[in-house]
C-alpha positions as CSV (number, residue, x, y, z in Angstrom):
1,X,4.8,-13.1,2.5
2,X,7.7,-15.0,4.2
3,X,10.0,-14.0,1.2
4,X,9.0,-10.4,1.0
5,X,9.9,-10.4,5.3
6,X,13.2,-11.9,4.1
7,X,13.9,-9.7,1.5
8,X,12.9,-6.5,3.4
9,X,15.4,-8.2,6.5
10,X,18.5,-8.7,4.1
11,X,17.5,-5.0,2.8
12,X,17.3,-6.5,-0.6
13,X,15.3,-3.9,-2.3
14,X,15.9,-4.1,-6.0
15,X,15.0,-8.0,-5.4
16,X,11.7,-6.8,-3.8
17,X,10.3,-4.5,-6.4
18,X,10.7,-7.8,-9.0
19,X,9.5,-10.2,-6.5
20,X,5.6,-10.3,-8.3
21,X,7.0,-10.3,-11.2
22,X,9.3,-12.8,-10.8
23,X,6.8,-15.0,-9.3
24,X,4.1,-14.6,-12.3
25,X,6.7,-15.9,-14.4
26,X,7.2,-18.7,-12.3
27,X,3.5,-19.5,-12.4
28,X,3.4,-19.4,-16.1
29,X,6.2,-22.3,-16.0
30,X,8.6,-19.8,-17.7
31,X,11.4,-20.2,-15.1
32,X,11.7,-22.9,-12.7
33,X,12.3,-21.3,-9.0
34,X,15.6,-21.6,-8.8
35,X,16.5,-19.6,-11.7
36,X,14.3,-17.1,-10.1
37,X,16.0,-17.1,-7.2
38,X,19.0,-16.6,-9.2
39,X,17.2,-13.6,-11.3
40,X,16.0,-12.1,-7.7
41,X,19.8,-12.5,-6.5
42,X,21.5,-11.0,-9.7
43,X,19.0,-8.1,-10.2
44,X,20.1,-7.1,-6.6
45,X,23.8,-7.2,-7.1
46,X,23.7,-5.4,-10.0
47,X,21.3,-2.9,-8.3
48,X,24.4,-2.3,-5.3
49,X,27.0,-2.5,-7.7
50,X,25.6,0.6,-9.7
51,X,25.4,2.5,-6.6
52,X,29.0,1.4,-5.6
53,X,30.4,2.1,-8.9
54,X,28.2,5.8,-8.8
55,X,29.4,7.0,-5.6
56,X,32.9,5.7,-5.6
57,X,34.2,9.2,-7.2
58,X,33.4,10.8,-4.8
59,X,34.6,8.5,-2.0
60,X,38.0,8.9,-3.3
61,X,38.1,12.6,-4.5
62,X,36.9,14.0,-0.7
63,X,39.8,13.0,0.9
64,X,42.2,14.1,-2.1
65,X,40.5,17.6,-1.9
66,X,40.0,17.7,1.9
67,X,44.0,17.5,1.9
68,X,44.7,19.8,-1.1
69,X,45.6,23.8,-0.2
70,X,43.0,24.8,-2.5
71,X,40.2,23.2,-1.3
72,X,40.6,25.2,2.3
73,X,37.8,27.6,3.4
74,X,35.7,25.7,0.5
75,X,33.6,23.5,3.2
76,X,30.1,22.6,2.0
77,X,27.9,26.0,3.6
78,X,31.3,28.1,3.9
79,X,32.4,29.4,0.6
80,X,35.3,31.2,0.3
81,X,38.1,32.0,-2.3
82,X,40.3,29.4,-3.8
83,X,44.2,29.9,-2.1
84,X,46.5,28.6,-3.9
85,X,50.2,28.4,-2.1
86,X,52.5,31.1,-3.1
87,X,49.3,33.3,-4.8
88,X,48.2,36.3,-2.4
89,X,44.3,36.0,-2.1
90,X,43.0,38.7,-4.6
91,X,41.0,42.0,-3.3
């Protein structure tokens, strides 16, 4: 229980959801603990680095399109038509 506390503390959540797993396998004699440390540990980076490799698009492509001409009146709840400099908006 003192692992799970530790691992919901350090907001480890990926390593949490393997944690029994893990364990069992440790049981069995199929790992030794500290390569499942190392398996809790790697499962969790992986885990954060496909959520920082999934949302940095759009980290970098809001500020590019907040900037751009086009993108102005287009705020998330407020459509409006796409300006583009030197085009008069259409009727």
């Amino acid at each position: 229980e003192r692992i799970r506390g530790s691992l919901v503390g350090l907001r480890m959540p990926r390593a949490l959801e393997i944690l029994d797993r893990v364990l069992q396998r440790v049981e069995r004699g199929e790992v030794t603990a500290l390569e499942a440390i190392d398996e809790l540990l790697l499962e969790e980076y992986a885990s954060r680095e496909g959520r920082r490799i999934a949302t940095a698009p759009h980290t970098v492509m809001n500020p590019l399109l907040e900037n751009c001409p086009a993108w102005e009146g287009m705020q998330p709840g407020r459509p409006g038509p796409i300006r583009f400099p030197g085009k008069p908006a259409s009727a």
